[in-house]
C-alpha positions in Angstrom: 24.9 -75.3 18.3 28.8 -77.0 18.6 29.5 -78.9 21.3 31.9 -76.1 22.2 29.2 -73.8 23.1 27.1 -76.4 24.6 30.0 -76.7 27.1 30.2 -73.1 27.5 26.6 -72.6 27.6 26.9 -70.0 24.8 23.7 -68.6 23.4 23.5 -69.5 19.6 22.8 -65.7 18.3 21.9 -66.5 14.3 18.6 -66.5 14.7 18.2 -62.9 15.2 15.9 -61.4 12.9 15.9 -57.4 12.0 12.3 -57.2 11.1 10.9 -53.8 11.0 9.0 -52.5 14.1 5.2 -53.9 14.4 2.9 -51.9 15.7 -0.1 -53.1 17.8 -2.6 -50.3 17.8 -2.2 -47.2 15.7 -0.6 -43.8 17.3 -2.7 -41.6 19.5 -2.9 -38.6 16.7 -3.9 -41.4 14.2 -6.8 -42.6 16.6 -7.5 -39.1 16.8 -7.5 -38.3 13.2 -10.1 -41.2 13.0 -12.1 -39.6 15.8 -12.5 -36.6 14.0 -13.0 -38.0 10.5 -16.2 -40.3 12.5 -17.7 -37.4 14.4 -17.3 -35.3 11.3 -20.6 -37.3 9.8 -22.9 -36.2 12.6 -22.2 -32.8 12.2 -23.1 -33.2 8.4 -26.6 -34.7 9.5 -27.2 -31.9 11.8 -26.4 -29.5 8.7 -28.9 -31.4 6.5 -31.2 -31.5 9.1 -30.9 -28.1 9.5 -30.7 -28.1 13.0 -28.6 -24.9 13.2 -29.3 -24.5 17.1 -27.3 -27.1 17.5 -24.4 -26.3 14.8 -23.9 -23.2 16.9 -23.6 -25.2 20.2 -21.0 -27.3 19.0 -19.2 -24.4 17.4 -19.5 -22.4 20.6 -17.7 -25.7 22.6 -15.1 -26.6 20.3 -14.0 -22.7 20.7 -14.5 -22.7 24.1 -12.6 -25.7 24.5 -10.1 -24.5 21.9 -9.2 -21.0 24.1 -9.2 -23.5 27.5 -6.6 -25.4 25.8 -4.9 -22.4 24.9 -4.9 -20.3 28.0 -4.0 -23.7 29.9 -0.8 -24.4 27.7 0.3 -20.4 28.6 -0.7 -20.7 31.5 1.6 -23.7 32.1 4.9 -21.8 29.8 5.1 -25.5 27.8 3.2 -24.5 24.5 2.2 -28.0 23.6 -1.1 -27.0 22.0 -2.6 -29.8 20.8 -5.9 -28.3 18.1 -6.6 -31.8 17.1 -8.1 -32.9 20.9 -9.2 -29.6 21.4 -11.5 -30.1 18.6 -12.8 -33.7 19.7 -13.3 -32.6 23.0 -15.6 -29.5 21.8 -17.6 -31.4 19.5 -18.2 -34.7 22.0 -19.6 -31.8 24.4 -21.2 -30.0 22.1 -22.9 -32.5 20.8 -24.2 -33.7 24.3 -25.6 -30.9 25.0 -29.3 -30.1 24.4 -30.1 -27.4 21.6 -33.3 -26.4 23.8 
């Protein structure tokens, strides 16, 4: 800094940088992308497993929650249908309920 801005008490501005924009955590349809893509494994077992009670049961709630996602965005005239939660949602409850 000059004397002259010293005296003025004028901020020295050259050391702005114009970096690009750093993100801290990833977006939310990115986390949910990943959610997906690490749920997607247990529903391979139970297909190996052949466990097709349970297959069903998931189906069933991701449908379900699928059409309550739906009727809830008409419902509320602001179609901001979002499949991708939707889906997470069904297959987290589906997958906590039992198959018996």
């Amino acid at each position: 800094m000059t004397l002259i801005n010293k005296i003025f008490h004028k901020k020295d501005y050259s050391d702005i940088k114009f970096r690009p924009y750093i993100y801290i955590k990833p977006s939310l349809g990115s986390s949910a992308l990943m959610m997906v893509v690490l749920l997607f494994p247990q529903l391979l077992l139970l297909a190996l497993t052949k466990s097709f009670d349970s297959l069903l049961i998931v189906l069933a709630s991701v449908l379900a929650s699928m059409a309550a996602e739906f009727l809830y965005s008409s419902v509320r005239k602001q179609f901001s249908f979002s499949p991708l939660f939707a889906l997470i949602q069904g297959i987290v409850i589906g997958l906590l309920i039992p198959s018996t």
